[in-house]
C-alpha positions in Angstrom: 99.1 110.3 107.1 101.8 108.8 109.4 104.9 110.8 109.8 106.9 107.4 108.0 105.0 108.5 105.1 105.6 112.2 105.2 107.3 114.5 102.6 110.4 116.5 103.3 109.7 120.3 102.8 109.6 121.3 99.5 109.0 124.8 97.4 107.2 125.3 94.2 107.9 128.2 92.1 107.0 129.8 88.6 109.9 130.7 86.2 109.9 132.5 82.9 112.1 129.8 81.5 113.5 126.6 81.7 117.4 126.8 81.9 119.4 125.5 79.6 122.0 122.6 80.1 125.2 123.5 79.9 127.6 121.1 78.6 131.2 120.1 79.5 134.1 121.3 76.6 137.4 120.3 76.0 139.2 116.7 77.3 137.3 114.2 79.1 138.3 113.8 82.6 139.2 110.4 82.2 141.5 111.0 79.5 144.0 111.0 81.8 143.2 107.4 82.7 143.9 106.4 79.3 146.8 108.1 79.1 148.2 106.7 82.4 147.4 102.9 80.6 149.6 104.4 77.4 152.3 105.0 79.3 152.0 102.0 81.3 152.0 99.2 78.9 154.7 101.3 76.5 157.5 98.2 76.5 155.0 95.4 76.9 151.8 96.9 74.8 149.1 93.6 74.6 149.2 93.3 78.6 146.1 94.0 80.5 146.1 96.7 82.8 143.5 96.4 85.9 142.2 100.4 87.2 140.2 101.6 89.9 139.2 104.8 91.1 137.6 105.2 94.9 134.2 105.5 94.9 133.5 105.3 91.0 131.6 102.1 90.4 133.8 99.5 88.1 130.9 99.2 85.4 130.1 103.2 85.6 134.0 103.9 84.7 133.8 100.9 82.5 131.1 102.8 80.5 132.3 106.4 80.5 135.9 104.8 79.5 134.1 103.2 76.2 132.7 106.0 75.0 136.1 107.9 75.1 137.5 104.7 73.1 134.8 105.0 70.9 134.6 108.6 70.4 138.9 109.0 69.8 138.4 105.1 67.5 141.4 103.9 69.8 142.2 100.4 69.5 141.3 99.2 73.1 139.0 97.4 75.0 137.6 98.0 78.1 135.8 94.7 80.1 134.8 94.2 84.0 135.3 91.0 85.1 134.0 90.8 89.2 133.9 94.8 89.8 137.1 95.4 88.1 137.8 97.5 85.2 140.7 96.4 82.5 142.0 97.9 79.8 143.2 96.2 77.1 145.1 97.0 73.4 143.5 95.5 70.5 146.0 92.8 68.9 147.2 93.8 65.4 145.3 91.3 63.6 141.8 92.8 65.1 142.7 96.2 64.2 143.7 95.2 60.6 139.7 93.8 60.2 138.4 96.3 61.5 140.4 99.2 59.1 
């Protein structure tokens, strides 16, 4: 076997039992996101608003942003258009159909 092709060190152990995952409660930490685009687009509330975060791929945070929306039923949508996340409200007539 070349050394190319060569494992890194590993270990190999017995347990008595597989742990359990444990599961993150209470607020989303992009909540505050969503509460930054609130805030935001108060006085003018159908404007788009573009985020980013360092290091946080655009369709990732796109994703994890949805499902808050989703979860919560807020009337926004999120949308990447080349690597950029934006936030948008819902106009009244698309919330009305959907009720």
């Amino acid at each position: 076997m070349s050394e190319t092709n060569k494992l890194p060190e590993f270990t190999v152990k017995s347990v008595e039992k597989k742990p359990t995952r444990v599961y993150r409660k209470g607020a989303s930490k992009y909540q505050p996101i969503l509460d930054a685009f609130y805030k935001q687009t108060e006085s003018k509330p159908f404007i788009p608003v573009e985020i980013s975060i360092g290091g946080i791929e655009a369709n990732y945070l796109r994703t994890q942003l949805k499902k808050l929306v989703d979860k919560n039923k807020l009337p926004l949508t999120i949308s990447v258009v080349n690597g950029v996340v934006y936030i948008e409200r819902k106009e009244e007539k698309t919330i009305k159909k959907l009720e």
